[in-house]
C-alpha positions as CSV (number, residue, x, y, z in Angstrom):
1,X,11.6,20.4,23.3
2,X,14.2,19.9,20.8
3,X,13.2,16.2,20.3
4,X,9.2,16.6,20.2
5,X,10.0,19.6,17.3
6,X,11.9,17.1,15.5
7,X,9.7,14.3,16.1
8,X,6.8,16.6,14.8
9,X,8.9,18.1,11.7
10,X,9.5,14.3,10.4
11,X,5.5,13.7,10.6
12,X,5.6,16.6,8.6
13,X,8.1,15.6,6.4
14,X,6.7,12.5,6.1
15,X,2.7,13.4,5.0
16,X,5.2,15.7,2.8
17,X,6.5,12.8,0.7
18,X,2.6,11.8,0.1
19,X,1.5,15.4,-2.1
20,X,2.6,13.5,-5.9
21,X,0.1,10.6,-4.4
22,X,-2.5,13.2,-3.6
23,X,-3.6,14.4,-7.2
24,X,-5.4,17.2,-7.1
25,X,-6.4,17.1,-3.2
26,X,-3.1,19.4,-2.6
27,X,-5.3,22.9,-2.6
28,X,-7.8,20.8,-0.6
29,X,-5.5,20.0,2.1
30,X,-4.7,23.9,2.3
31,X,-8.5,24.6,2.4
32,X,-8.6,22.8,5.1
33,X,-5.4,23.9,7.1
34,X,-6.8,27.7,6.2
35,X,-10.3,26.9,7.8
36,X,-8.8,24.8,11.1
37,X,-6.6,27.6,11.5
38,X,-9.7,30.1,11.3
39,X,-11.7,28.6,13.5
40,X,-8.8,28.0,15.9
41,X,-8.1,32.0,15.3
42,X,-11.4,32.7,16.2
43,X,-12.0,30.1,19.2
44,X,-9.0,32.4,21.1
45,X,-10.3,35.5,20.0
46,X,-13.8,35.1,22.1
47,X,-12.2,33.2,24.7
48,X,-9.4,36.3,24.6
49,X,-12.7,38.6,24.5
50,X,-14.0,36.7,28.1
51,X,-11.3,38.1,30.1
52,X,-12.2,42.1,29.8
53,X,-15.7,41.0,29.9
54,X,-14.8,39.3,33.0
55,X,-13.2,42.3,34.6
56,X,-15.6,44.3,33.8
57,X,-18.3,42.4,35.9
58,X,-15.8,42.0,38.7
59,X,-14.0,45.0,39.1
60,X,-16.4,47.8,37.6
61,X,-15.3,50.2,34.9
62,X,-13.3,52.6,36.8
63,X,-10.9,49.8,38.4
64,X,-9.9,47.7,35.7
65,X,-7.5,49.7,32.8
66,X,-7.2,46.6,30.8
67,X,-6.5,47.9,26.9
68,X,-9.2,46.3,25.3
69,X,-11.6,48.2,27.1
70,X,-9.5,51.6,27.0
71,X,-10.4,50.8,23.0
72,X,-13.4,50.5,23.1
73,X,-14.6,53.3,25.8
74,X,-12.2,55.1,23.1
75,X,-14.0,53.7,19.9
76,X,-17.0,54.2,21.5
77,X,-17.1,57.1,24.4
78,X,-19.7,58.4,26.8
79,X,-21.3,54.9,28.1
80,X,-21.5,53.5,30.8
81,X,-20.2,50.0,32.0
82,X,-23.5,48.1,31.5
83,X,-23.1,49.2,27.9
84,X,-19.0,47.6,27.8
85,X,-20.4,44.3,29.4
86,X,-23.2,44.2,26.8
87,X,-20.7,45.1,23.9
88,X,-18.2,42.7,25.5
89,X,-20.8,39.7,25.5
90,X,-22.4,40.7,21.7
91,X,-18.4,40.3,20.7
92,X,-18.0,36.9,22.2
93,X,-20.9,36.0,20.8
94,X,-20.2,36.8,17.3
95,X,-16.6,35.4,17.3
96,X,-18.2,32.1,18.7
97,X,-21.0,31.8,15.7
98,X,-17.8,32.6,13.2
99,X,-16.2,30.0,14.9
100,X,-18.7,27.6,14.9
101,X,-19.9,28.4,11.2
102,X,-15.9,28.3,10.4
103,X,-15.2,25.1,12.2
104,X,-18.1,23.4,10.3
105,X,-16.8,24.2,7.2
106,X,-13.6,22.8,7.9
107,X,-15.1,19.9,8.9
108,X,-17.0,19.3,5.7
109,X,-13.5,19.8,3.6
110,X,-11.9,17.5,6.0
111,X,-15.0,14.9,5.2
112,X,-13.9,15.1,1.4
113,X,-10.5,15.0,2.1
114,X,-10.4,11.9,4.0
115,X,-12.3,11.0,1.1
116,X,-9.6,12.0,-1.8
117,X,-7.2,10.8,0.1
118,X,-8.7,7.3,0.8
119,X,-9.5,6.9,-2.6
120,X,-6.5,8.5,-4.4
121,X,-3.9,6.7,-2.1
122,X,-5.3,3.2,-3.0
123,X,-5.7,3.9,-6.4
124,X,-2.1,5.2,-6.3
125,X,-0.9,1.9,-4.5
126,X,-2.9,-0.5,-6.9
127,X,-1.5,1.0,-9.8
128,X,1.8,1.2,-8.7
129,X,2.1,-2.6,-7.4
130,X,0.3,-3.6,-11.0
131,X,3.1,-1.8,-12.4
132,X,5.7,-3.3,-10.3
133,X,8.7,-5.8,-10.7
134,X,7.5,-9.8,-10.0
135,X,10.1,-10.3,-8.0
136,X,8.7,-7.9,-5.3
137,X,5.3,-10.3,-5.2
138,X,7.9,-13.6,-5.2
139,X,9.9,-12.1,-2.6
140,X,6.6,-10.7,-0.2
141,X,4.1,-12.0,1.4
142,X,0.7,-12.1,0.6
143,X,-0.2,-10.7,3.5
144,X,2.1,-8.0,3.8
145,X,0.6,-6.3,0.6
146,X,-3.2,-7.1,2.6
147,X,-2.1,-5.3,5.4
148,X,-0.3,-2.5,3.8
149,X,-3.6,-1.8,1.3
150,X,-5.4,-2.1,4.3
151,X,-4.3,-1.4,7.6
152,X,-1.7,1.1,6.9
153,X,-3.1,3.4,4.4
154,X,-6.2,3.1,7.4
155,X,-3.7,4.7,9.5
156,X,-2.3,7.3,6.9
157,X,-5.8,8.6,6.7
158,X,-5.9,8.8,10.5
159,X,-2.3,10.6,10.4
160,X,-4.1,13.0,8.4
161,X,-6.9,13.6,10.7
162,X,-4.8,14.3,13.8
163,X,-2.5,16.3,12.1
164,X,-5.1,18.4,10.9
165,X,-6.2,18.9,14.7
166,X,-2.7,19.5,15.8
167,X,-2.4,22.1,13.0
168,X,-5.8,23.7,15.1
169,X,-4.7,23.2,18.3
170,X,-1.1,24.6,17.7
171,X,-2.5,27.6,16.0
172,X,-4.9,28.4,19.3
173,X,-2.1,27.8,21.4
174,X,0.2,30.2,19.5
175,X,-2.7,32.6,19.9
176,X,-2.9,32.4,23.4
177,X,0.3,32.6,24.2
178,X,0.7,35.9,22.3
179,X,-2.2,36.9,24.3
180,X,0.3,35.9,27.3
181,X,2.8,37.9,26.4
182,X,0.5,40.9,25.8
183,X,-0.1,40.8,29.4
184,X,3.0,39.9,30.7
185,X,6.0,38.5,29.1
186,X,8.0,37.8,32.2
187,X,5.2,35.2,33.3
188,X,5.2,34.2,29.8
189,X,9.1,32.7,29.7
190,X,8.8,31.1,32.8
191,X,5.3,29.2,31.3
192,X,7.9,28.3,28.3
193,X,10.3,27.2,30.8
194,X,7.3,24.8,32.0
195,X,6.2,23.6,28.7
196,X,10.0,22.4,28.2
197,X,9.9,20.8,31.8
198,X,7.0,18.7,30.2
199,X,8.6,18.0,26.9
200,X,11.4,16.9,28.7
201,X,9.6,14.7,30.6
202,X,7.3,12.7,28.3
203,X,10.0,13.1,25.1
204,X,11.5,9.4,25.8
205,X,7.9,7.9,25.6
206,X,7.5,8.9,22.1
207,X,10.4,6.9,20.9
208,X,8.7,3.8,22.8
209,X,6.1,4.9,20.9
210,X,7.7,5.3,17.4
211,X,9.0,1.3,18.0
212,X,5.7,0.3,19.4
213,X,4.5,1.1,16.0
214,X,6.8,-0.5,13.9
215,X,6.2,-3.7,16.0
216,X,2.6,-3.4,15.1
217,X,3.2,-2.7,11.5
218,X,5.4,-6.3,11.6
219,X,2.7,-8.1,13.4
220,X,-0.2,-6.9,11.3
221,X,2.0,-8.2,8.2
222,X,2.8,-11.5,10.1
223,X,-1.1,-11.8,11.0
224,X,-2.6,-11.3,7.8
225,X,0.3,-13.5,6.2
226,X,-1.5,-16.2,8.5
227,X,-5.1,-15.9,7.3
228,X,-4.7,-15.7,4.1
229,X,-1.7,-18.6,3.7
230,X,-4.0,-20.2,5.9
231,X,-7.1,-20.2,4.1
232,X,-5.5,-21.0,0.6
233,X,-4.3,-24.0,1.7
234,X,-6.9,-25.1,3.3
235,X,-7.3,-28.7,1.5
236,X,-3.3,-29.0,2.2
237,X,-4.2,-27.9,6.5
238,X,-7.2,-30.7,6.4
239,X,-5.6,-33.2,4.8
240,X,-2.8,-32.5,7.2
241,X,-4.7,-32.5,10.1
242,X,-3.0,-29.9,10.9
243,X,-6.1,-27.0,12.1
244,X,-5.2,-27.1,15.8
245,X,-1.2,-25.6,14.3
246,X,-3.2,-22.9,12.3
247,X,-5.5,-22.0,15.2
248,X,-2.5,-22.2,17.6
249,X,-0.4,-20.1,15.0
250,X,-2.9,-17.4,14.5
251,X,-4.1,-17.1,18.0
252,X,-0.1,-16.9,19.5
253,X,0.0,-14.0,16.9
254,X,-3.3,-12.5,17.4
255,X,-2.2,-12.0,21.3
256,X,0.9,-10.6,20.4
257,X,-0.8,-7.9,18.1
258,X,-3.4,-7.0,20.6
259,X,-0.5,-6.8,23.3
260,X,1.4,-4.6,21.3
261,X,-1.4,-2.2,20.4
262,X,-2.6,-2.4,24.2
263,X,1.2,-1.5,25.0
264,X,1.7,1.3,22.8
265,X,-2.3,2.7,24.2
266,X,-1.2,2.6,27.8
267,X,2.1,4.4,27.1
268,X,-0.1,7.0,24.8
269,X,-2.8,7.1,27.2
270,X,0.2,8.1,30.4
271,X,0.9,10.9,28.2
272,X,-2.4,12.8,29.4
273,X,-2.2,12.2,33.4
274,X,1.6,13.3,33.4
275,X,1.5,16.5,31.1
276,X,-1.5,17.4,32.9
277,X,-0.3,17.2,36.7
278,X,2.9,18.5,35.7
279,X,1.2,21.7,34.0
280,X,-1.4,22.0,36.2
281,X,1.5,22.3,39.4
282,X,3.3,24.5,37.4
283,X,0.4,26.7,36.9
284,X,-0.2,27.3,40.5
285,X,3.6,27.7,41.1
286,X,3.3,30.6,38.6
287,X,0.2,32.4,39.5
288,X,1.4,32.1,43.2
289,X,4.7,33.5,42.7
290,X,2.9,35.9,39.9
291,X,0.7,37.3,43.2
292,X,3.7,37.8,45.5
293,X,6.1,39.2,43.6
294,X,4.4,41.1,41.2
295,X,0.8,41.9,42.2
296,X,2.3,42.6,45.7
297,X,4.5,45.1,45.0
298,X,2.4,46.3,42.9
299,X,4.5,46.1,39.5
300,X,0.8,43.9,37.5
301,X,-2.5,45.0,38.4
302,X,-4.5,42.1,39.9
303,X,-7.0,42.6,36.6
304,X,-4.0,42.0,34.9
305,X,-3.2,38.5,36.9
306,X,-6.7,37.6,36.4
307,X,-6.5,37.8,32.5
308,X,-2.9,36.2,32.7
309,X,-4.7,33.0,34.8
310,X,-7.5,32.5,33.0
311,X,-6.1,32.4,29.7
312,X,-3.0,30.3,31.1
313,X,-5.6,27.9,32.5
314,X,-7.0,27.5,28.4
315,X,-3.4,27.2,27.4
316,X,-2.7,24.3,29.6
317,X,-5.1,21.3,28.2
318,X,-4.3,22.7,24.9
319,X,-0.7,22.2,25.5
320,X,-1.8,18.3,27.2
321,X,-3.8,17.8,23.8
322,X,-0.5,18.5,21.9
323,X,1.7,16.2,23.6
324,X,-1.2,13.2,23.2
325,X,-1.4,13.9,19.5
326,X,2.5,14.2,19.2
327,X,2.1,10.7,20.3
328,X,-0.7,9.7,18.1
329,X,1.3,11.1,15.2
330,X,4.6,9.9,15.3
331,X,3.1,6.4,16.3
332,X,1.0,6.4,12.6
333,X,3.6,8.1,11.1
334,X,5.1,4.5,10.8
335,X,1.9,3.4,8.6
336,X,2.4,6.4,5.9
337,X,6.1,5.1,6.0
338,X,5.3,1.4,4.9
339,X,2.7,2.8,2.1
340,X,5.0,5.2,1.0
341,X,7.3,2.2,1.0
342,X,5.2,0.4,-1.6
343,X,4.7,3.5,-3.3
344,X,8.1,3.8,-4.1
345,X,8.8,-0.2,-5.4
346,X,10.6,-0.5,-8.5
347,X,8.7,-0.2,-12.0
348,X,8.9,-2.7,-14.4
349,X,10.5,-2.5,-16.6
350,X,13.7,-0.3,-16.3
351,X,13.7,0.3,-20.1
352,X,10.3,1.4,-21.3
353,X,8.2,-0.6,-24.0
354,X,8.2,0.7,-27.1
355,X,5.7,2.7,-29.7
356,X,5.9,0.1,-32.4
357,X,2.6,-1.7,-32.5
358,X,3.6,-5.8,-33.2
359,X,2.2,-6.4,-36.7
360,X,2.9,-10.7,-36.8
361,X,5.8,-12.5,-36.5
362,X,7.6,-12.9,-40.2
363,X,10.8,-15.2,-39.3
364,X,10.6,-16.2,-36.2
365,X,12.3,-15.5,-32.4
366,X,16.1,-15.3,-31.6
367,X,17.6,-15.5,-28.0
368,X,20.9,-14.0,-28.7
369,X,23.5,-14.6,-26.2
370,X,20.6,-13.8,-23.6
371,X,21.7,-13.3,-19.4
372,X,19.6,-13.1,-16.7
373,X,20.6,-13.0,-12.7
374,X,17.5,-12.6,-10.5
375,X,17.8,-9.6,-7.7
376,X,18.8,-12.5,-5.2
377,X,21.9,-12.6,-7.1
378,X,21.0,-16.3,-8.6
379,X,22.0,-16.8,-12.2
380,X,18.4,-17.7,-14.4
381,X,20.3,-17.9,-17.6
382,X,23.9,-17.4,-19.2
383,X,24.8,-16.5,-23.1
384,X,21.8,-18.4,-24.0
385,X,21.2,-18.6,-28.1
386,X,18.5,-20.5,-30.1
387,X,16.3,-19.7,-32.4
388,X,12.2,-20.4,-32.5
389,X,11.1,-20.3,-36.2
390,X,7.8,-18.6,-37.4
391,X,5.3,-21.7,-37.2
392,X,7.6,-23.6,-35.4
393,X,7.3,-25.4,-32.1
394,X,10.7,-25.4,-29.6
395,X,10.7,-26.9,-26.2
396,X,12.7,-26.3,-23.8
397,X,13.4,-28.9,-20.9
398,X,15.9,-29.5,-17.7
399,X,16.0,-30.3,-14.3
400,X,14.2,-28.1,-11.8
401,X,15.8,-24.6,-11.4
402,X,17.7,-24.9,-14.5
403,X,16.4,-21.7,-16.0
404,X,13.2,-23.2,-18.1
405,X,10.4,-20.8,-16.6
406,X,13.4,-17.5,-16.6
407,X,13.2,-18.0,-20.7
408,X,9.7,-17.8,-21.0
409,X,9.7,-14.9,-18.4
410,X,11.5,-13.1,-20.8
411,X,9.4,-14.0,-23.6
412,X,6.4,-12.4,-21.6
413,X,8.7,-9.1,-20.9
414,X,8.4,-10.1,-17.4
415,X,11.9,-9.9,-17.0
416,X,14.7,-7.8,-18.8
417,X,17.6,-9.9,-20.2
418,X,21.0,-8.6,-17.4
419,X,22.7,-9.2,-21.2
420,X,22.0,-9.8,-24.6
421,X,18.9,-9.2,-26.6
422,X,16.0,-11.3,-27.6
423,X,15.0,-10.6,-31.3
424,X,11.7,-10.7,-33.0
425,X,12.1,-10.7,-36.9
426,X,16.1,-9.2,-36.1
427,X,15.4,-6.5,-34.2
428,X,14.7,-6.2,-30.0
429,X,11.7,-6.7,-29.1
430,X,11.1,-3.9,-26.8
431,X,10.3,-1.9,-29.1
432,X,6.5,-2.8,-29.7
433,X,4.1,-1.7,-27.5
434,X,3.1,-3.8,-24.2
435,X,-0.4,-3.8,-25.5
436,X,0.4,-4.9,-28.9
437,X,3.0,-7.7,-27.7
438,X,0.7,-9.0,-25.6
439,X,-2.4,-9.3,-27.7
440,X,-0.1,-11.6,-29.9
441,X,1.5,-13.8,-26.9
442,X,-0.8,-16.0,-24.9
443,X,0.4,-18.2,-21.9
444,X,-1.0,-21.3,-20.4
445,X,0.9,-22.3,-17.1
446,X,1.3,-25.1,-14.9
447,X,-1.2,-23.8,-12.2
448,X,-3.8,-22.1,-14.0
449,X,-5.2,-19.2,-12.0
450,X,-9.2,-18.1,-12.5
451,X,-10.6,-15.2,-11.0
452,X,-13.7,-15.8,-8.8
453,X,-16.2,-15.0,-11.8
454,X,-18.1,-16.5,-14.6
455,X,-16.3,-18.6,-17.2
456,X,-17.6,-16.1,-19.8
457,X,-15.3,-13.4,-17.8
458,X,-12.9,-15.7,-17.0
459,X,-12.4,-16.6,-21.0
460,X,-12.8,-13.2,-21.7
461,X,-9.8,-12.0,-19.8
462,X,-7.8,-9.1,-20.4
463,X,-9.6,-8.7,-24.3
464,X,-12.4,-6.3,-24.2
465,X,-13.3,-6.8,-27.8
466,X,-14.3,-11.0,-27.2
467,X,-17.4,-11.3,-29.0
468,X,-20.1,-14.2,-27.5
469,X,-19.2,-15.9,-31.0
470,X,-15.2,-16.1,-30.2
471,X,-15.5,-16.9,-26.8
472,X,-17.6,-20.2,-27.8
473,X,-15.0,-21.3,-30.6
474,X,-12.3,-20.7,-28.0
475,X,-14.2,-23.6,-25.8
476,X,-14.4,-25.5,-28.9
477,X,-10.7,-25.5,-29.4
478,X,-9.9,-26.2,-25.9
479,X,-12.4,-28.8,-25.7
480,X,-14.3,-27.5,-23.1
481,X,-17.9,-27.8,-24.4
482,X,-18.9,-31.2,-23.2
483,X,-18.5,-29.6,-19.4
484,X,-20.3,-26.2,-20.5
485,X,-23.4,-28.3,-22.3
486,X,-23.6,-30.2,-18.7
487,X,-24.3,-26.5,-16.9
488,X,-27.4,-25.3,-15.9
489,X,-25.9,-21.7,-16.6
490,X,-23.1,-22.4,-19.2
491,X,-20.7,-20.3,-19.6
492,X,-22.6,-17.8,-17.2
493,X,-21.4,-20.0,-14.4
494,X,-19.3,-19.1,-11.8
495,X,-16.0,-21.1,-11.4
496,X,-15.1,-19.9,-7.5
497,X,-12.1,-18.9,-5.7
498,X,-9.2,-19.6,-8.2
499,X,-11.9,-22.2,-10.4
500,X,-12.1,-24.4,-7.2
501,X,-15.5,-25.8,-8.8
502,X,-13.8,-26.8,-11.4
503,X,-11.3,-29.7,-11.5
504,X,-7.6,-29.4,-12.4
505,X,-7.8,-30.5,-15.9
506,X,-11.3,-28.7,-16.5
507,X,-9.4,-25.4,-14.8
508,X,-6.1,-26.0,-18.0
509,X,-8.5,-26.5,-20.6
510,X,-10.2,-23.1,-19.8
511,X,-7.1,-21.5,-19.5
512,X,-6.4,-23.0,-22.9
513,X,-9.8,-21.1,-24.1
514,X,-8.6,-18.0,-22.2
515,X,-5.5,-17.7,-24.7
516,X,-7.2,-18.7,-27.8
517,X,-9.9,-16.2,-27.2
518,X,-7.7,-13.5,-29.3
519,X,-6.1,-15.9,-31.4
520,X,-2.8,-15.2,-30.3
521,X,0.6,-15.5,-32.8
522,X,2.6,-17.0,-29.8
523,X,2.0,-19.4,-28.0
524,X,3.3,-20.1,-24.3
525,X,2.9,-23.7,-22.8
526,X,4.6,-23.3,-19.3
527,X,4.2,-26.8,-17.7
528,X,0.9,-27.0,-18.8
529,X,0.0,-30.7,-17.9
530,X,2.7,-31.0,-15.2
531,X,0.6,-31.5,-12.5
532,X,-2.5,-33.2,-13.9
533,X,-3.4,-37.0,-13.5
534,X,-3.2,-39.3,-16.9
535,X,-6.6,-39.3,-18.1
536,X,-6.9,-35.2,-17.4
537,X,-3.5,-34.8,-19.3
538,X,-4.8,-36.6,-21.9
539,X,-7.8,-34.6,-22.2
540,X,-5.8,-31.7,-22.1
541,X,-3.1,-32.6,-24.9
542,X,-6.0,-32.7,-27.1
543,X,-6.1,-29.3,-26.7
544,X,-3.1,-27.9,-27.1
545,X,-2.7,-30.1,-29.9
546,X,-5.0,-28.2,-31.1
547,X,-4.1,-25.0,-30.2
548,X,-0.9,-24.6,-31.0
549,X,-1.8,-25.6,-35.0
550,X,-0.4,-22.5,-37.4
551,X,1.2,-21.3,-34.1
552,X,4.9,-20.0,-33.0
553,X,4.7,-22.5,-30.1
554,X,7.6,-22.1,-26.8
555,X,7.2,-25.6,-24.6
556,X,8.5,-25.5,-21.0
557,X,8.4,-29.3,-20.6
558,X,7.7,-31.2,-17.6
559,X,6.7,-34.8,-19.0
560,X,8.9,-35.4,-22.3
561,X,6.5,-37.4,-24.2
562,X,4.4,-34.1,-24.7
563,X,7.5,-32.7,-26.6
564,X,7.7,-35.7,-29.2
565,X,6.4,-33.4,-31.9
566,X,8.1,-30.4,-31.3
567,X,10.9,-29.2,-34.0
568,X,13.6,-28.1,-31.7
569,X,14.7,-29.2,-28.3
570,X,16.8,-26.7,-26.3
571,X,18.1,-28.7,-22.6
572,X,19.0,-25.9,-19.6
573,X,21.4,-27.2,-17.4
574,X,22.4,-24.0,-14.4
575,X,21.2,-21.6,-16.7
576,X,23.6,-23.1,-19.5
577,X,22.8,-24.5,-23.0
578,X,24.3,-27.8,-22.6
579,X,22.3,-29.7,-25.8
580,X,20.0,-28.5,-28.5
581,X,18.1,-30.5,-31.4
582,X,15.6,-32.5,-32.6
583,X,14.3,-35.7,-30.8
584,X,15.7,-38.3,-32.4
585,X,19.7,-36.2,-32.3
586,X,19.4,-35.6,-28.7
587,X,18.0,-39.4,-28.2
588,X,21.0,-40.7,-29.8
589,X,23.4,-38.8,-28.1
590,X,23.5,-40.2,-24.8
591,X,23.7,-36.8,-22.9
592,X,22.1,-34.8,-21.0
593,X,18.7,-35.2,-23.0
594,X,19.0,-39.3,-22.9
595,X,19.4,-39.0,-18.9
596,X,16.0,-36.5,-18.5
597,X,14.1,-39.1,-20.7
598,X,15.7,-42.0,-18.3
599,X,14.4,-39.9,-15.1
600,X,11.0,-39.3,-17.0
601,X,10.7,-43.2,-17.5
602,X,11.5,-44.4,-14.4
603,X,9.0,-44.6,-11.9
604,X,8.7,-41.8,-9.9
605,X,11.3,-39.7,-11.5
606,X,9.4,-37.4,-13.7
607,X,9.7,-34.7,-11.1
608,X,13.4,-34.9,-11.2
609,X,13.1,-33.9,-14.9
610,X,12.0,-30.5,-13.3
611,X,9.1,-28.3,-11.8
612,X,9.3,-24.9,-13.3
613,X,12.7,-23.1,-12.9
């Protein structure tokens, strides 16, 4: 007994942790609770009501002194027993219809609190993930966020619905059983004593069933990890030949996720035939020694025995349903676990932004003995310093891994320098607003991602206030209008799944559009042409040559002839500063510089000269 009331208090302790998630559904859930208990109230009262009733149709009104209908011969003298019975019946009756009426009601709340919940939780969840650190998406699996937004927070809202019926069934079955000790408190312990016998008994499945559902929570993860790695690469698993390993993969892990849940539904279902047989055994063992040693010598009236039985016999299957939704609880109670998991991941950032809205960069951008180690323990950057100048262009180069993409992390407020500052016209530049900041900073990246919408929308992005005028210069700039005149829709047509009907250099140059659209200050080129083909590179230097004219300009070079113009080169080596200058310094020097542009001119070695850090 002691382990199902602890198992049940950390189900309740654990819905607990959800109420600063529920917004507003708190006096909902109460509503709810208060109407469940009602109607669980009033379900014992007319079933309580059935057993004078009963006596009096079996034992006449003379031979059965039951106290229920002392009261009422008292409340109500000078009738005779056909009058009781009727009375009796019209009482059931009503406390059935309240019931019914009550139960309804409950229902309906419980409708729109499923609802609230549904809605509120996933809003919750979305907002807190959007919110969140990037390592946790770097570090997760796709699928693991699928399944948690989808399966798990499914099984909070079923959590919900069978604690909501425990709560009911609990409340009857503390009604009945002061109804049991109204008639005989003796009887009552020893059907105590039987309840622990059964708790006893089925307590060691609901651990199997606690680990059953974490396994299931791992092998949804691991299952929707596969679909959806699966299906993104899908040119990679054709090309590979490789659909029979994917097939194989997901079906092995398919099997083992229907296994599990079949496992953890035949241990649930076991816990219905045991409790039962076990309480009904007990029953008969108590009304048979109730007979003979208290009916017998005459110590409990046999009216008295009746009532005892028949309300024990309601007791019982309530007592079996509690046991079966123990089990359903504390096996879903591992779903509200995982979401409140995800609820719980780190913000970003630790410091908070600012109130100072950016009004244009004036002198330019300082990294100022700037240090970054990622959660890993990894070391992104250390006592970094350079300078880009208002206007200016800087690039910043290395091998792969040498800390190129961690700077323009930071630049983004993606990160938060471990030490140092970065300063915007001398002073940090936390303290503008994220909104503002990032109005003035646009990014184009190695692998440009597009939502599954128009190009329009996809230009469009994130700015609200991008006029059909300033969304057509922005495909001018990026020299995109030569594909959009060849469109039966223009930019009203829809690019796909990530812009898979576009090509890769038709995917940058829309990108490029996407941060010229609000004619950003600074400008972010993160590997921009890294992994395009010559004449698509080509086509997409045009561009940027373009865009980043009367532009603060940060370059995360791949390929080093796109950096000839640039003003400043800073090279990364570990994180480190080991050179820093223009082209023709660094080119002299034969260091670290000379040896990237050796790599970048060799065949084959560009990639040595680094994939984004």
């Amino acid at each position: 007994m002691t382990s199902s009331f602890n198992e049940i208090s950390h189900v309740f302790a654990t819905i607990w942790r959800l109420r600063p998630h529920l917004r507003g559904g708190r006096y909902l859930i109460a509503a709810v609770m208060l109407t469940s208990i009602l109607a669980a109230l009033l379900e014992g009262v007319g079933v309580s009501l059935l057993v004078p009733l009963l006596s009096l149709l079996l034992g006449g009104e003379g031979a059965v002194p039951m106290r229920p209908i002392r009261w009422l011969k008292e409340a109500v003298p000078g009738h005779d027993s056909a009058f009781y019975v009727l009375a009796f019946a019209v009482l059931v009756f009503v406390a059935v219809l309240l019931k019914n009426v009550t139960w309804y009601f409950s229902q309906v709340l419980a409708t729109v609190l499923r609802r609230r919940i549904s809605t509120n939780l996933r809003n919750a969840l979305f907002e807190r993930l959007h919110n969140a650190d990037l390592h946790l998406f770097e570090q997760s699996p796709a699928g693991e966020i699928s399944n948690v937004f989808f399966t798990e927070t499914h099984r909070t809202f079923a959590l919900v619905d069978y604690l909501l019926l425990f709560v009911q069934r609990a409340s009857m079955g503390l009604f009945y059983l002061g109804m049991l000790f109204f008639i005989s408190w003796p009887l009552t312990l020893i059907t105590l004593g039987l309840a622990a016998l059964i708790g006893g008994v089925v307590g060691f499945m609901y651990r199997r069933l606690s680990r059953s559902g974490e396994e299931i929570t791992q092998l949804n993860q691991q299952l929707s990890s596969c679909v959806l790695q699966s299906f993104a690469g899908i040119r990679v698993v054709r090309t590979s030949h490789a659909q029979a390993h994917e097939i194989g993969n997901f079906a092995r892990l398919n099997e083992a996720q229907a296994r599990a849940e079949e496992g953890a539904s035949r241990t649930g279902f076991l816990l219905v035939p045991i409790t039962e047989t076990i309480a009904v055994a007990g029953a008969m063992v108590i009304v048979g020694c109730a007979y003979y040693f208290f009916v017998r010598p005459g110590a409990m009236l046999s009216s008295y025995l009746l009532g005892f039985g028949f309300i024990l016999l309601r007791t019982l299957p309530l007592l079996n349903q509690l046991y079966g939704l123990q089990g359903h609880l504390i096996f879903l109670a591992r779903g509200v676990s995982e979401v409140l998991k995800w609820l719980g991941a780190p913000v970003h950032p630790n410091q908070p932004f600012g109130e100072e809205t950016f009004g244009g960069l004036k002198e330019g951008i300082r990294f100022e003995h700037v240090s970054f180690t990622y959660p890993s323990g990894r070391t992104g950057l250390e006592d970094v310093n350079f300078t880009i100048p208002a206007g200016g262009t800087v690039a910043v180069v290395g091998s792969s891994g040498s800390g190129k993409s961690t700077v323009a992390n930071l630049l983004l407020r993606f990160r938060q320098p471990g030490g140092g500052r970065v300063l915007v016209d001398g002073d940090d530049y936390w303290r503008f607003t994220a909104a503002s900041w990032h109005r003035a900073v646009a990014v184009v990246e190695q692998e440009a991602f597009l939502f599954h919408d128009t190009m329009a929308n996809n230009i469009a992005y994130g700015y609200p206030e991008a006029t059909e005028e300033s969304i057509r210069r922005a495909v001018k700039e990026a020299h995109l209008e030569d594909l959009v005149n060849t469109l039966p829709a223009g930019l009203n047509t829809p690019v796909g799944e990530r812009g898979t009907m576009l090509s890769g250099g038709q995917r940058q140059r829309l990108a490029i559009a996407r941060a010229l659209v609000r004619n950003p200050q600074i400008l972010i080129l993160d590997e921009a042409t890294a992994a395009l083909d010559t004449v698509s590179e080509r086509h997409v230097q045009v561009a940027l040559e373009q865009a980043v004219h009367g532009r603060t300009v940060l370059v995360i070079a791949h390929r080093l002839s796109t950096i000839r113009n640039a003003s400043h080169i800073v090279v990364l080596e570990n994180g480190k500063i080991v050179e820093q200058g223009t082209w023709e310094e660094l080119s002299a020097r034969n260091g670290a510089f000379a040896k990237l542009l050796h790599l970048n001119a060799t065949p084959g070695g560009a990639g040595a000269a680094g994939a984004a850090a």
